[in-house]
C-alpha positions in Angstrom: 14.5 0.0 7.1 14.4 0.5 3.5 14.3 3.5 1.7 10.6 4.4 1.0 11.5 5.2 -2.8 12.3 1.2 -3.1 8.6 0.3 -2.7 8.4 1.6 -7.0 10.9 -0.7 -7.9 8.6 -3.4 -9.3 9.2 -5.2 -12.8 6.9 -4.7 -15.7 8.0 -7.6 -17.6 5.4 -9.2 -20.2 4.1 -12.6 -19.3 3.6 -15.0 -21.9 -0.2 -15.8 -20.1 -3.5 -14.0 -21.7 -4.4 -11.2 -19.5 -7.6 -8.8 -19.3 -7.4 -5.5 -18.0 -9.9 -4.6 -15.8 -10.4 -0.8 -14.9 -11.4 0.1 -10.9 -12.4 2.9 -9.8 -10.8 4.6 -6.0 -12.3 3.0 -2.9 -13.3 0.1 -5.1 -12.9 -3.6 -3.7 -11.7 -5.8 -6.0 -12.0 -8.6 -4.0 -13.1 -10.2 -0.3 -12.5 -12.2 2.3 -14.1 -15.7 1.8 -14.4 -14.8 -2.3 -13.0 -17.5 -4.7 -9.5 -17.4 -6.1 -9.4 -17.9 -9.0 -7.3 -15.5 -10.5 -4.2 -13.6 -9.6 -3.5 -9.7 -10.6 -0.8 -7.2 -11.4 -1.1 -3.5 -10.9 -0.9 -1.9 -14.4 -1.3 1.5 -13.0 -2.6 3.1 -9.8 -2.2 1.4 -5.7 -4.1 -1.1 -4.1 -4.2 -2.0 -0.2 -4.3 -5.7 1.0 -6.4 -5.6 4.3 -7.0 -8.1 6.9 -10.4 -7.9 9.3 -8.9 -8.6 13.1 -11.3 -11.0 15.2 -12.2 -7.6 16.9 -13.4 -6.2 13.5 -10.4 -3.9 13.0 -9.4 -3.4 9.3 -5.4 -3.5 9.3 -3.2 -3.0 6.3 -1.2 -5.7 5.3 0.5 -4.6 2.4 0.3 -2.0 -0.6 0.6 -3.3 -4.1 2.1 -0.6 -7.4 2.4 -0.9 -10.3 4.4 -4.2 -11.4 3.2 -6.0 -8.6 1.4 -9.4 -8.5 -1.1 -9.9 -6.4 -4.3 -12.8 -5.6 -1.0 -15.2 -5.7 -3.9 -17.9 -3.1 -5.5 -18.4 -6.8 -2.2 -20.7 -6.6 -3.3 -23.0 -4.5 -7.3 -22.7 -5.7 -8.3 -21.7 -2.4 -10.8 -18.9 -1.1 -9.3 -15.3 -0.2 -8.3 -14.4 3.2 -7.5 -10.7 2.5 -9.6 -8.1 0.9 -8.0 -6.2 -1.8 -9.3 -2.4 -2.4 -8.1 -0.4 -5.0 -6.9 3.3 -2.7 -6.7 5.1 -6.5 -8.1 4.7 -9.7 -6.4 1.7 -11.1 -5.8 -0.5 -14.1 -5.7 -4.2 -12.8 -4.3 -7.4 -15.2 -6.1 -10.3 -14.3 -4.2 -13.5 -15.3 -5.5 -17.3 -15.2 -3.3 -19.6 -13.1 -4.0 -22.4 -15.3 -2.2 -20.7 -18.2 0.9 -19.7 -16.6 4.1 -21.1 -17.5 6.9 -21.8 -15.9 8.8 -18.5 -17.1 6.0 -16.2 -15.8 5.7 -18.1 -12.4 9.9 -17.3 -12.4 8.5 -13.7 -13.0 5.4 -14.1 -10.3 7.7 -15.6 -7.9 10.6 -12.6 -8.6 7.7 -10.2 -7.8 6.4 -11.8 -4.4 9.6 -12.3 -3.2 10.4 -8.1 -3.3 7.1 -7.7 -2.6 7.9 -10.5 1.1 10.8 -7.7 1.3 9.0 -5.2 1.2 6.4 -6.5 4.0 9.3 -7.3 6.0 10.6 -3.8 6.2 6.6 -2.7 7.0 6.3 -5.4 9.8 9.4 -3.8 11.1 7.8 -0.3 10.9 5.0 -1.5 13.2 7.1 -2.7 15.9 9.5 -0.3 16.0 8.7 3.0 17.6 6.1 5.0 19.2 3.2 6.1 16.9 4.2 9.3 15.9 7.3 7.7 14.8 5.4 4.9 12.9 2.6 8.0 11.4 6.0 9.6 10.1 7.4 6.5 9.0 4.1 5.6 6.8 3.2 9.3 5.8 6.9 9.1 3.9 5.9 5.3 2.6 2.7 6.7 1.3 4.8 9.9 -0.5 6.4 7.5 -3.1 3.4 5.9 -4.1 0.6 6.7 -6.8 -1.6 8.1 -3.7 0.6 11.0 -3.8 1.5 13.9 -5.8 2.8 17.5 -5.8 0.5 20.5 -4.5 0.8 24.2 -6.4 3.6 24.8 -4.3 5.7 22.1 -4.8 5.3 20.0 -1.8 4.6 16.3 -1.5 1.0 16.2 -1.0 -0.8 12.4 0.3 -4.4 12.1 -0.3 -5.3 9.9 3.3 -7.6 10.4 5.9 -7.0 9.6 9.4 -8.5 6.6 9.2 -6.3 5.1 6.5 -3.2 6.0 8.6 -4.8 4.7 11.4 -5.3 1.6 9.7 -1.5 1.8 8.2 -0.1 2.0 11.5 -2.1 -0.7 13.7 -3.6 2.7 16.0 -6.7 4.3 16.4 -8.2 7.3 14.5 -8.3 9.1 17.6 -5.1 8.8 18.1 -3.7 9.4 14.2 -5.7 13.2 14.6 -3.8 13.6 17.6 -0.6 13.3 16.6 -1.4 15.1 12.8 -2.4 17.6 15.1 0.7 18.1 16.9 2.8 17.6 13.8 0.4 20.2 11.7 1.5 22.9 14.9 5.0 21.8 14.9 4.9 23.4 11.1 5.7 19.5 9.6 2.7 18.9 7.9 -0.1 20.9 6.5 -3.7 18.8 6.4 -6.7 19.4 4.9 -9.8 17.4 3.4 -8.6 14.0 2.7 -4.8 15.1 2.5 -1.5 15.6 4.0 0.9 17.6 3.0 4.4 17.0 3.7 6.2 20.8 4.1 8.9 19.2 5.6 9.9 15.5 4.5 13.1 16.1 6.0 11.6 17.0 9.8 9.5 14.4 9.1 12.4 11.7 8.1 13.8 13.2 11.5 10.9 11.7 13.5 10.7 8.5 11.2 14.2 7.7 12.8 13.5 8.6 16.4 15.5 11.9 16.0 
């Protein structure tokens, strides 16, 4: 698996399309299931999650989009969505008319799907691999190098998520998520509180990641 610092490795580069920037606010959808696509997005600033609703009516994470990413890319193929796109921070979204890209920026589009197919790779593999405490540890490290995180008073590497977003990260149950923060917050691991995790020990937790 990849290193976790890979995932903000996206490219920035100018397209030659119009854009408008469109400002969204944290827990806000940006789009739905069954919405028309008609236009595909880059992540100025800020994360989004790309969910999927299971037959059962389980929301599952299918990818996380930073900053440099493109995403919407079914506004390709002027079709409906089939994911639902929800902005996890406050974020600054491009929104970019497929009818006015040109070949160089669908080279660029294409560049950043193709990490981003990488990427989804290495987070498919996460799912299958492992028990779930080893998958929690795997994602809680994922979630550390991206715009959901940042550094408490004390210098640790703080994630603002809630049980059910891990639960939903890791293709488990809430119940069983609080479980196992539970036993990782007694092991001395992680610190939780309201809405976040804090990593006191990334290497412990890198330990578990790996099955150690």
């Amino acid at each position: 698996m990849n290193n976790p610092q890979d995932i903000n490795n996206s490219d920035m580069t100018n397209l030659e399309a119009p854009s408008q920037t469109i400002k969204f606010q944290r827990k806000q959808t940006l789009y739905h299931n069954g919405d028309p696509a008609q236009s595909i997005f880059r992540v100025r600033d800020g994360l989004v999650r790309i969910t999927r609703m299971t037959p059962e009516g389980r929301i599952l994470t299918v990818r996380h989009v930073v900053p440099g990413d493109f995403f919407g890319e079914d506004a390709l193929l002027n079709s409906e969505r089939e994911e639902i796109a929800e902005a996890l921070t406050s974020a600054q979204i491009e929104a970019i008319d497929p009818n006015l890209i040109n070949q160089a920026d669908l080279m660029t589009i294409t560049q950043s799907l193709s990490w981003q197919l990488q990427r989804l790779m290495d987070y498919e593999y996460h799912l299958q691999t492992g028990d779930l405490r080893e998958r929690i540890a795997r994602y809680l490290l994922q979630l550390a190098q991206t715009p959901l995180a940042y550094e408490n008073d004390e210098g640790h590497p703080t994630v603002a998520a809630t049980h059910e977003l891990i639960a939903e990260g890791t293709a488990s149950t809430r119940e069983s998520v609080s479980k196992i923060i539970t036993e990782l917050r007694l092991e001395g691991v992680i610190a939780s509180g309201y809405r976040t995790i804090v990593l006191l020990s990334p290497e412990a937790l890198n330990d578990i990641a790996n099955g150690f």
